[in-house]
DOGURO-384444 format. One line per 5 residues: number of its first residue (from 1); for each residue z, x, y of C-alpha. Coordinates in Angstrom, 2 decimals. Layout:
NUM	Z,X,Y; ...
END
This chain:
1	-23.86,23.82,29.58; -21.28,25.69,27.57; -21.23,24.75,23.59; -18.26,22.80,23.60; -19.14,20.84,26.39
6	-21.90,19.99,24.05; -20.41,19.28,21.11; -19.23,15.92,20.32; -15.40,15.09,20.39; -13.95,13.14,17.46
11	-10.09,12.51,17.77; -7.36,14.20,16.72; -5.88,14.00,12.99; -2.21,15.28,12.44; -1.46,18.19,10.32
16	1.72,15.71,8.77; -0.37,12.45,8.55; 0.69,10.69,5.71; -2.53,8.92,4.14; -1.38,5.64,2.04
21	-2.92,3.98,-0.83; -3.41,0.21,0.59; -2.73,-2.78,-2.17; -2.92,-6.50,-0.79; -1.03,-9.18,-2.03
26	-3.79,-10.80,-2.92; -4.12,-7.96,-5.89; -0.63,-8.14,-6.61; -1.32,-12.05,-7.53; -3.22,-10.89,-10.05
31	0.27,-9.62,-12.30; 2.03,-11.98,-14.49; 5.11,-13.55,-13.70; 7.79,-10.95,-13.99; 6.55,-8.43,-14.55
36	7.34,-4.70,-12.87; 4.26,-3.37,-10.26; 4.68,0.15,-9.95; 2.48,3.53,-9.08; 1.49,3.92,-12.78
41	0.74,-0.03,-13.44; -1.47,0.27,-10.15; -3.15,3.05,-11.12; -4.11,2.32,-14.09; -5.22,-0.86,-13.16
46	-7.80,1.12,-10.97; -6.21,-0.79,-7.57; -5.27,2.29,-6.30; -6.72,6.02,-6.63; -5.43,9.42,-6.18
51	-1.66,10.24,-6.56; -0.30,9.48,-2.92; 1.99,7.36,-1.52; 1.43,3.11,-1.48; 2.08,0.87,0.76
56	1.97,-3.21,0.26; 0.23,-4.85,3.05; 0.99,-9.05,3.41; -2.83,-9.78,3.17; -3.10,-12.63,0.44
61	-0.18,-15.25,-0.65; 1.88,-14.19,-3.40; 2.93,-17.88,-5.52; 5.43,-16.23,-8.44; 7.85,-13.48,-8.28
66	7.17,-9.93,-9.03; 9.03,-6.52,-9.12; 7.44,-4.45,-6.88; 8.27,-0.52,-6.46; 5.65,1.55,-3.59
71	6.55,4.13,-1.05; 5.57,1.46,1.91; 6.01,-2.07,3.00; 4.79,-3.89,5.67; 7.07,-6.72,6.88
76	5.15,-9.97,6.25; 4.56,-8.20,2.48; 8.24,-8.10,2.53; 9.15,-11.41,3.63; 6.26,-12.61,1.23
81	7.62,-10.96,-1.63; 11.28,-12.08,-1.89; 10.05,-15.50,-0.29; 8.35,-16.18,-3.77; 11.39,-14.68,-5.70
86	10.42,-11.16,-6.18; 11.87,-8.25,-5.15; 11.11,-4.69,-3.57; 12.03,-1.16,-4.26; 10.89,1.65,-1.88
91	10.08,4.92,-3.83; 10.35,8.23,-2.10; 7.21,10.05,-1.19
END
């Protein structure tokens, strides 16, 4: 049996993928009323790592409004977001 017959396949990963930094709303709760989420505030928090792109993901409720800024939202974080009174900026990669 030839060798790559015999090797395993494991999918196919995209030269172009774009790898995202995942924060919950449930995290975001966390923030006082008010005040501004960004990259830096995220990051130094130690909710996200590395220096890529974020994306908000509607896992969690979100009760007070916020100021949000990441490269990514999904659309029940966005509906969540300005629901409570917040609102959302989309940075560019």
């Amino acid at each position: 049996m030839p060798l790559q017959r015999r090797v395993p396949k494991r999918g196919f990963r995209p030269v172009d993928r774009v790898e995202y930094a995942i924060v919950n709303l449930a995290q975001l709760a966390a923030f006082p009323v008010g005040s501004v989420v960004d990259p830096d505030v995220l990051r130094a928090k130690r909710l996200v790592r590395g220096r890529g792109p974020i994306k908000c993901l509607g896992r969690g409720t979100l009760s007070h409004a916020l100021r949000v800024q990441a490269h990514a939202f999904s659309a029940t974080a966005r509906e969540a977001i300005t629901a409570a009174g917040g609102t959302i900026e989309v940075l560019r990669a």
